[in-house]
Every structure is written in C-alpha cells, then in structure tokens.
N, C-alpha and C positions, 0 to 999 in steps of 0.2 A: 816296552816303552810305547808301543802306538796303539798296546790296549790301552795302557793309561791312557791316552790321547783320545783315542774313542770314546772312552768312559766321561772324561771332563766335559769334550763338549756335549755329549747326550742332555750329560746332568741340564747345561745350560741352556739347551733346547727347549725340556721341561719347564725349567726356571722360568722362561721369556713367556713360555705358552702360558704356564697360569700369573702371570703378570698383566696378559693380552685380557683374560679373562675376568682378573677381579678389574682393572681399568671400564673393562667392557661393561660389567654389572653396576660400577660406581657411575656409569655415564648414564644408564637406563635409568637408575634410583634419581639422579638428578631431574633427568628427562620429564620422569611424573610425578617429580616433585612441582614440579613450574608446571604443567599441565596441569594438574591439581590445583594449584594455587590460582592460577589463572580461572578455569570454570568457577569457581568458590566466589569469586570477585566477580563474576559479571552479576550486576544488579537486575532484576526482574522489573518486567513493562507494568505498568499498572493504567489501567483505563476506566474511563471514567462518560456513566454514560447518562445524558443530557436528558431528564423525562421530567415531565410537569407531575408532583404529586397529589392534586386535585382532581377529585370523582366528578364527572360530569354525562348525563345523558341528554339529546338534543334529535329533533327530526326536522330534517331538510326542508321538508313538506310544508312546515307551518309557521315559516320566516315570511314576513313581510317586508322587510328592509333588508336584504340581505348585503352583508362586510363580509368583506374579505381581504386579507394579506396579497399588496402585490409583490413589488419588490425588496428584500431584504440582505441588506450589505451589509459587509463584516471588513471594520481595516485590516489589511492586509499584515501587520503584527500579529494579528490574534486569528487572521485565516487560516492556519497550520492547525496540525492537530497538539502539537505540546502545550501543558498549559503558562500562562505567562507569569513571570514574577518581575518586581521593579528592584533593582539595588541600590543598594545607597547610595550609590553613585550615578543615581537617575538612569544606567541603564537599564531593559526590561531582556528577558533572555526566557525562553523556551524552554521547559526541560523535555528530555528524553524518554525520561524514563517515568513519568507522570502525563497522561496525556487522554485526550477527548476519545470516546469511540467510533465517534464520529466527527466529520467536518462543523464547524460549528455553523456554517451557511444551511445547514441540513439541518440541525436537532435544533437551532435555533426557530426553526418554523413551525414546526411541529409543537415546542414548549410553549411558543404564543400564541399559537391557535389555540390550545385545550385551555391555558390557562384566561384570554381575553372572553372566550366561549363563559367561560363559569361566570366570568364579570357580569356578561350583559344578559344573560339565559338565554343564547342562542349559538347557534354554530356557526364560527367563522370558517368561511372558505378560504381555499387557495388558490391559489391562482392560476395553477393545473387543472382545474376545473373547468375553467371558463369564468368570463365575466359579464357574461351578455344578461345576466339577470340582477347583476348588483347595483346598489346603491350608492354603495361607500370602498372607497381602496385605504389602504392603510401601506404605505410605505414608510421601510423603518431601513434605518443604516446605527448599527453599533458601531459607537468609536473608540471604546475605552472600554475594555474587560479584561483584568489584573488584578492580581497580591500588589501593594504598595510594600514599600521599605517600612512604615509604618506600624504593620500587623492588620491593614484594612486590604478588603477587597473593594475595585471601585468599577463604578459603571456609568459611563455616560451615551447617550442615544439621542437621536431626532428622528423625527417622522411626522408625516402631514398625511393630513384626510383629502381624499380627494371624490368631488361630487360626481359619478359619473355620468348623472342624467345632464347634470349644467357643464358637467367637460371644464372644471373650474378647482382648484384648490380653496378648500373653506378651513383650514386650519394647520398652520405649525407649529413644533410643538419639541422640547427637548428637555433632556432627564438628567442629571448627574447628582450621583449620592455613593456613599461608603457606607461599609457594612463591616462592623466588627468583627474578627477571624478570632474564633472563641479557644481555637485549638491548634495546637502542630500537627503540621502536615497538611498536605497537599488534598484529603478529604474534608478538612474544615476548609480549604480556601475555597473549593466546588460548593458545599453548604452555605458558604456565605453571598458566595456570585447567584444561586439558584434564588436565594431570598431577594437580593436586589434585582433578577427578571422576575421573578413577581411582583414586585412593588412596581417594575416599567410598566406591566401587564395591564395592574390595576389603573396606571396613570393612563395608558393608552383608551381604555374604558372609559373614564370619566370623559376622555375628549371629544364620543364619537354625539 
C-alpha cells in the first residue's frame, strides 16, 4: 500500500512539473507576442529639411549697398520642430512624428538669405557677420506657417527695412497668402510652405 502511495504522488509531482512548464512557455509566447506587436506600431520620425532650391553665386567684394537679415522671429506655435496642421475645429497641433530637421528660427535664415540673394543679384548678409558696413537691415517675424483644415498651406509675415546710415525705418511691409497642398502627406504640406517662402522672398526683394 505505501508503494502505491509513493507511486500516485510521483505521478502527480510530474503532472504539476509539466503543467509549470507548458503555463511557463504559454506566458513567454504571449510575452513576445505584445513585444512584437508593440515595436511593429511604433511609427518612424520622418524629417524634413528646410533648403532654398535656387543656384546662386555672389562675391562679397563687389556689393555696394550691402542688406542684410537682422532679426528673425518665429511664433512660438510653429517654434518647435513638429510640423503644424489646423483642425477643423480651429485647433493647430504638432505632429511627432513629421517634423523640421531643424529649428525653424535657423533654416529659416539660411532659406532667405540664398533665396532674397537671387532676387536682387547680390549676397545678403547675416547678421553674424557684422553690420558695420550695411545699408539696409531686413527684420522679418513669421506669424502663420500651417496645413489649414482646408488642404492649404498658409503663411503670413511682416518685416521692415531699416536704413542704417539714417538710423530710421523706410518701410513696413507684410505678406499673407495660401498655397494649394497638391498631395497627401506631410511632404506636399513642406512643398507647399517652401513655395509660399519663396513668393515672401520675392515680396521681401521688391521692397528693398
């Protein structure tokens, strides 16, 4: 009788042990199943980076009137590097996961310099340079660069000339227009914002 007893519970020892085991292997299977599924779902950054496509050459040396870009502001909605879209419900909201590769206070100088440059055939300066040899300052402040609810990209700007020899403002000056978003996605909404800084670029040119 107490082999039989021996015998039974062994059996049931075994029993529990591969019970331990397949529970064990069903919780690991689960485990990466959710780890799997999780990495699968994280979306990838996509960046997007801010250059003037216009060929231009220029020597320093042979400017007589020398412009240059002073100060250039960026409302602080579109200071981030996500880019902005508006919802129909008039909110504007940042994405994540589509975004500048740079600061826009940065690649924005850089795009109106090279592109104002081809306007007028000369090389505008920065303002890191110095301005002890200029003529003309060009302060710009963007206020509005966004997707609308619409399918438009829109852009509104001010900026004034300022004379540096007379120490005096000779002109203000501001810009709002929409630009049709030709395509889905967040690479036509950048294609369409680049178009309307160039059409600013051109406007800024005509005024100096």
């Amino acid at each position: 009788m107490k082999y039989l007893e021996t015998f039974v519970r062994g059996v049931a020892v075994l029993l529990d042990t591969k019970i331990v085991r397949v529970q064990g292997r069903f919780f690991m299977l689960c485990t990466l199943v959710l780890v799997a599924g999780c990495s699968s779902s994280v979306p990838s950054l996509n960046q997007y980076l801010l250059r003037s496509d216009v060929a231009g050459q220029f020597a320093v040396t042979q400017q007589k009137a020398v412009t240059g870009f002073g100060v250039i502001i960026v409302a602080p909605y579109i200071d981030g590097l996500g880019l902005v879209l508006e919802t129909p419900d008039g909110e504007v909201r940042a994405a994540r996961d589509h975004q500048w590769a740079e600061p826009l206070r940065d690649s924005l100088r850089m795009f109106m310099v090279q592109e104002v440059s081809v306007q007028i055939g000369q090389r505008v300066r920065l303002q890191n340079s110095g301005e002890s040899d200029w003529r003309w300052r060009i302060d710009l402040r963007i206020d509005e660069l966004h997707g609308t609810a619409e399918g438009e990209a829109r852009l509104a700007a001010y900026w004034h000339i300022f004379d540096t020899q007379e120490r005096r403002v000779i002109s203000e000056n501001g810009f709002v227009e929409t630009q049709a978003i030709k395509a889905d996605g967040y690479g036509a909404l950048v294609a369409a914002e680049k178009q309307l800084l160039g059409q600013l670029a051109r406007a800024i040119a005509a005024s100096l």
